[in-house]
C-alpha positions in Angstrom: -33.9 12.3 -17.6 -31.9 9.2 -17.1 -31.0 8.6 -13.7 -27.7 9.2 -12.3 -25.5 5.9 -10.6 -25.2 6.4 -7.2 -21.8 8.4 -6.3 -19.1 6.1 -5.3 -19.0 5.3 -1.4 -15.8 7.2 0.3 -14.0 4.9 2.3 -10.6 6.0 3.8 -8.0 4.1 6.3 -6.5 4.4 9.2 -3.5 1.4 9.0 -0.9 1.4 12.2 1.8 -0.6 12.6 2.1 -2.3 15.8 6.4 -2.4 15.5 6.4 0.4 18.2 4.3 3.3 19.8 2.4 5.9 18.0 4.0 9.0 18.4 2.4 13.0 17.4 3.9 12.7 13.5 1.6 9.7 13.1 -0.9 11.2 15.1 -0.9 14.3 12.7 -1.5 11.6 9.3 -4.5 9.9 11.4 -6.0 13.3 11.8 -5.7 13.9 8.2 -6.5 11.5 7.1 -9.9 10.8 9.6 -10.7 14.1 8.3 -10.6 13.7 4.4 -12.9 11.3 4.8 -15.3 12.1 7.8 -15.7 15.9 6.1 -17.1 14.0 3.2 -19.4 11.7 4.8 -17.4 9.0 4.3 -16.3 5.2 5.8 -13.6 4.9 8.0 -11.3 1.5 8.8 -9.1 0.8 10.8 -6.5 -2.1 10.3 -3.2 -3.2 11.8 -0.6 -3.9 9.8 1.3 -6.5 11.4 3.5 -8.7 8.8 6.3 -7.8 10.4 6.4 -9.9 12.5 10.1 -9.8 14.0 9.6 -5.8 14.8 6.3 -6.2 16.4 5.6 -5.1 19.6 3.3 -7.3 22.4 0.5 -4.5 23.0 1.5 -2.3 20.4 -1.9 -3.0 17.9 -4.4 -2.3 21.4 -2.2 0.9 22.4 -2.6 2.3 19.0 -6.2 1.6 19.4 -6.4 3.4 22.7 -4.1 6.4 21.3 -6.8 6.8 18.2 -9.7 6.8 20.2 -7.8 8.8 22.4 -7.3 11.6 20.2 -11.3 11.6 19.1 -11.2 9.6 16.1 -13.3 6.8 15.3 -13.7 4.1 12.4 -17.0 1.6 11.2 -14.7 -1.1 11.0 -11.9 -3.1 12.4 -10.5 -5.4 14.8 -12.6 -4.1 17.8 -15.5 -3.4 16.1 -16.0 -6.1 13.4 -17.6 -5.5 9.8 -17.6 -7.1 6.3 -14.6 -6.9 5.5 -13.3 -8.8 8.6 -10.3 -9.4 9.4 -8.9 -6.2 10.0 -5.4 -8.0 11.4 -3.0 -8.6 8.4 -1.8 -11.6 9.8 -5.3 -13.0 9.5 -5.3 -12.2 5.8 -2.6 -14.5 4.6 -4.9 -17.1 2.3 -5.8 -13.4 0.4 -2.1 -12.4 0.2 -0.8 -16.2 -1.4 -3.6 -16.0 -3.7 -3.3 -12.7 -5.3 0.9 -13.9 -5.6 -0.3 -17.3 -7.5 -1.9 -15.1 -9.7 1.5 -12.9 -10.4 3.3 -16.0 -10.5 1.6 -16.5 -14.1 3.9 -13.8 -15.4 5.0 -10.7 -13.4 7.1 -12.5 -10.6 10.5 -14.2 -10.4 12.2 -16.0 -7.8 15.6 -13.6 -6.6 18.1 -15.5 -4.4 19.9 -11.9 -3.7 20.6 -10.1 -0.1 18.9 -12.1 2.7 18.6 -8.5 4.0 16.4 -7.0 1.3 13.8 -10.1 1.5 14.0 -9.6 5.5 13.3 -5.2 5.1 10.5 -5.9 2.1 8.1 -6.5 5.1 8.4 -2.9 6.1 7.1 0.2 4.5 9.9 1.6 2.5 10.5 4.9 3.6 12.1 7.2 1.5 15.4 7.2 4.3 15.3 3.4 3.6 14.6 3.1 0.0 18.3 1.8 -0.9 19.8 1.7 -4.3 17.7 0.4 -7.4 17.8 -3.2 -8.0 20.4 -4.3 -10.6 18.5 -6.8 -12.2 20.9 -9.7 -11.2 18.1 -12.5 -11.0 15.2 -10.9 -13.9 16.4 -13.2 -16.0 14.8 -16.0 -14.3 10.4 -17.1 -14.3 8.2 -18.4 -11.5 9.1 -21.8 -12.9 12.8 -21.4 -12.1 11.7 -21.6 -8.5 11.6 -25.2 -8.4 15.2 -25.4 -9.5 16.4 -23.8 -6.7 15.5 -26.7 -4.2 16.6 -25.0 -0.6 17.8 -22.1 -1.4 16.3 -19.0 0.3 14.4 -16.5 -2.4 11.9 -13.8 -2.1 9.9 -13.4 -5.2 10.3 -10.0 -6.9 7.9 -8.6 -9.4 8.8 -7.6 -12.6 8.2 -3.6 -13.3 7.2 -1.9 -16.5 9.7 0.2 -18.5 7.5 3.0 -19.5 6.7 6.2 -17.2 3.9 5.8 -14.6 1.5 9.4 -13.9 -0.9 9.6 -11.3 -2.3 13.2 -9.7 -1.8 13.4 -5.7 -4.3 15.2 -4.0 -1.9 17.0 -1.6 1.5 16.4 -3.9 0.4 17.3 -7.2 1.3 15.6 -10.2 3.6 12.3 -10.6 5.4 10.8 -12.4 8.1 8.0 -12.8 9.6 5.0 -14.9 9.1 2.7 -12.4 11.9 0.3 -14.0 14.4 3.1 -14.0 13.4 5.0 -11.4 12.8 2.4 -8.5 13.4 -0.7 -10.0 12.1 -4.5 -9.5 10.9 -4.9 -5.9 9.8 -7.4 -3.7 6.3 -9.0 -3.3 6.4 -12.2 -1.1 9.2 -14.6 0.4 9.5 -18.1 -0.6 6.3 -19.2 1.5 3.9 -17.2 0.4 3.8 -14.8 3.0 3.7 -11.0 1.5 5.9 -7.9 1.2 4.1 -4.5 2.5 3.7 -3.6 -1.3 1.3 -6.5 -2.0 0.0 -6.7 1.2 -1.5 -3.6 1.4 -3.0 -3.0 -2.2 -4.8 -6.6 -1.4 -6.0 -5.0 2.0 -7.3 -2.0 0.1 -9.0 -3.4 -2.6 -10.7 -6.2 -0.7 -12.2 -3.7 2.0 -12.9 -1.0 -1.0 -10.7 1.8 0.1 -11.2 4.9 -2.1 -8.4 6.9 -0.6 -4.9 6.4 0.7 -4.0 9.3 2.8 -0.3 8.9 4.4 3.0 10.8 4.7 4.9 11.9 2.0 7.9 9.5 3.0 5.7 6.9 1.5 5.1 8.5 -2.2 7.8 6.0 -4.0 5.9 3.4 -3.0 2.6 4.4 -4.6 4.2 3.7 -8.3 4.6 0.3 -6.7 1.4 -0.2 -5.8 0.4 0.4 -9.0 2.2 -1.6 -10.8 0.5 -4.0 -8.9 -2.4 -2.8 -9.4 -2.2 -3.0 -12.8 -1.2 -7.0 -13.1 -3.8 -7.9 -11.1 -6.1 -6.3 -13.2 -8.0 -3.7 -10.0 -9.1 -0.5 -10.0 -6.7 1.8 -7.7 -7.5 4.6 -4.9 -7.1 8.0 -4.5 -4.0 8.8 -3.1 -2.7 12.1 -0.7 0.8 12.5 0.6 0.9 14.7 3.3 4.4 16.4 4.4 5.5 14.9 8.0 6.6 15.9 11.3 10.2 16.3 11.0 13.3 16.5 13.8 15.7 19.5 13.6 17.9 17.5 11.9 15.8 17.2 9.3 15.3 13.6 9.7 11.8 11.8 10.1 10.4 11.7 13.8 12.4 8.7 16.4 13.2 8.0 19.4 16.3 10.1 18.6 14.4 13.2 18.5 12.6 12.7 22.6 9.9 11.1 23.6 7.3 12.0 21.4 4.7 9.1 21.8 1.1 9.3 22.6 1.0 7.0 25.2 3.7 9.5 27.1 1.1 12.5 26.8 -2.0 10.8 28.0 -0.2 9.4 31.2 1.2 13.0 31.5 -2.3 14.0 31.5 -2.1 16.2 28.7 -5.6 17.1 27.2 -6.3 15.2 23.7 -8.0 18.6 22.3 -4.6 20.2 23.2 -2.5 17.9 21.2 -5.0 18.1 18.4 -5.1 21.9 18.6 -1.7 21.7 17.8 -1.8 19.1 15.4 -4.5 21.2 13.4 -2.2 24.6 13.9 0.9 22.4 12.8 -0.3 21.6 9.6 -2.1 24.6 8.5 -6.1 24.2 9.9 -6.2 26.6 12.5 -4.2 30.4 12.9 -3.7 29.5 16.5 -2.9 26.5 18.9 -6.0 26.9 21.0 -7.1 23.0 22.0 -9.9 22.1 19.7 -11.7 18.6 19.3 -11.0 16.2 16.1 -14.6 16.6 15.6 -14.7 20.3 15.9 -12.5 20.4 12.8 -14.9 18.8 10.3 -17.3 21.7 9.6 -14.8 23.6 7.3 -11.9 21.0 6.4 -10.3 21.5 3.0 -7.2 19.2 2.4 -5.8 22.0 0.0 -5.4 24.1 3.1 -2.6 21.3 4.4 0.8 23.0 4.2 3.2 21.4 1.9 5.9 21.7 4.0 7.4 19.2 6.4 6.6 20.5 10.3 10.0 21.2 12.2 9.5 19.3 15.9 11.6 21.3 18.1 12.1 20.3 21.9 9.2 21.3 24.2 7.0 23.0 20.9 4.3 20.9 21.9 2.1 23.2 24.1 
């Protein structure tokens, strides 16, 4: 018999932002997504997204460190720990972000001197409250060689989407599919220095440090087609990908501030138990019949993603408990 290829080497992320604390609805994607991979046998790295840079927080990347570890999940790579595929710190990845834009320069990008604001938000991940109305085309008419014309003028440089419709099968969302042109429109990749946008920051993270999987909340789906499209130009192979339903406010709205105090750092000065929170976490989204306190690792033995409810969980005041 021939022999088989070694199977393909699970690796999964865990990617905080440091623009604020970590609060239970991320805490509820972590565990997710620490277990997908973990039940498998799989990699784990963690790696702070931190382009951008005006929302970012002083201590926010080593409290969402201590909140993770906090909660009993672990990783074999990042910024505390080291590993091959160092660095783990997005703003220490620049030179790998400028590059891969060079290369779209060649033909998918085009310089767009439109709203100062949508250049200034592309740093973000577009949530789906934030996605805004599709882009109208105004600059497409221009290439990367029109840049040069434009002397001082401010531009961000926005890549050019296909006009055909897009599939790709969600592990937790099912089927997808969308005309990224139509649908979404022309987005933005990097500003007029070179530094990135989220989209092409984080499929240049993921390739580079092999990520099979992208587990992450479902407000974030919209921006998979973007990926990859980028994807595509650059010519890479892309992960997995699972959007999980999040942890929602009464008003339907995607957990803030405006919903109480909700953050990690709150419950471990309270004192509250981490196997409590992830007890609840686990009952939340569907693991467990009951809220009885349970460790992250306790939750590995029989984890099956297709067990995740596909509805988003309703936070209501003082549920957590």
């Amino acid at each position: 018999m021939l022999e088989q290829p070694p199977a393909k080497k699970l690796i999964g992320r865990l990617a905080p932002s440091p623009t604020g604390a970590q609060h239970v609805g991320n805490a509820r994607t972590y565990l997710l997504a620490w277990l997908s991979i973990r039940s498998r046998g799989g990699r784990v790295i963690l790696r702070i997204e931190d382009i951008d840079s005006p929302r970012v927080k002083a201590g926010a990347a080593q409290q969402a460190i201590d909140d993770l570890r906090w909660l009993g999940l672990d990783w074999d790579e990042g910024p505390d720990v080291g590993g091959p595929h160092a660095p783990y710190v997005q703003t220490d990845r620049i030179d790998s972000y400028r590059e891969a834009l060079s290369h779209l320069q060649h033909a998918r990008v085009y310089p767009c001197t439109c709203t100062r604001s949508d250049i200034e938000a592309a740093a973000s991940a577009p949530h789906v409250e934030h996605e805004g109305s599709i882009y109208p085309g105004t600059c497409a008419g221009r290439s990367a060689i029109d840049a040069v014309k434009l002397g001082d003028q401010p531009f961000a440089w926005r890549f050019r989407t296909t006009d055909r419709d897009r599939d790709f099968e969600d592990r937790v969302a099912g089927p997808q599919r969308a005309n990224v042109r139509r649908d979404l429109g022309d987005f933005v990749v990097g500003k007029m220095d070179g530094s990135p946008a989220y989209q092409l920051a984080v499929v240049c993270d993921d390739h580079a440090m092999r990520v099979t999987e992208v587990l992450r909340g479902d407000d974030l789906l919209p921006s998979t087609f973007r990926q990859l499209e980028i994807y595509d130009a650059l010519g890479w192979s892309p992960p997995t990908f699972a959007h999980v339903p999040l942890v929602i406010g009464t008003d339907g709205r995607r957990l803030a501030k405006r919903h109480g105090d909700t953050r990690l750092a709150t419950l471990r000065q309270q004192g509250v138990a981490a196997e409590k929170l992830v007890g609840w976490l686990a009952w939340s989204c569907g693991l467990r019949p009951t809220r009885e306190p349970i460790a992250a690792k306790e939750l590995l033995a029989d984890f099956d993603l297709c067990r995740v409810t596909r509805e988003p969980f309703v936070l209501s005041p003082n549920s957590i408990g």
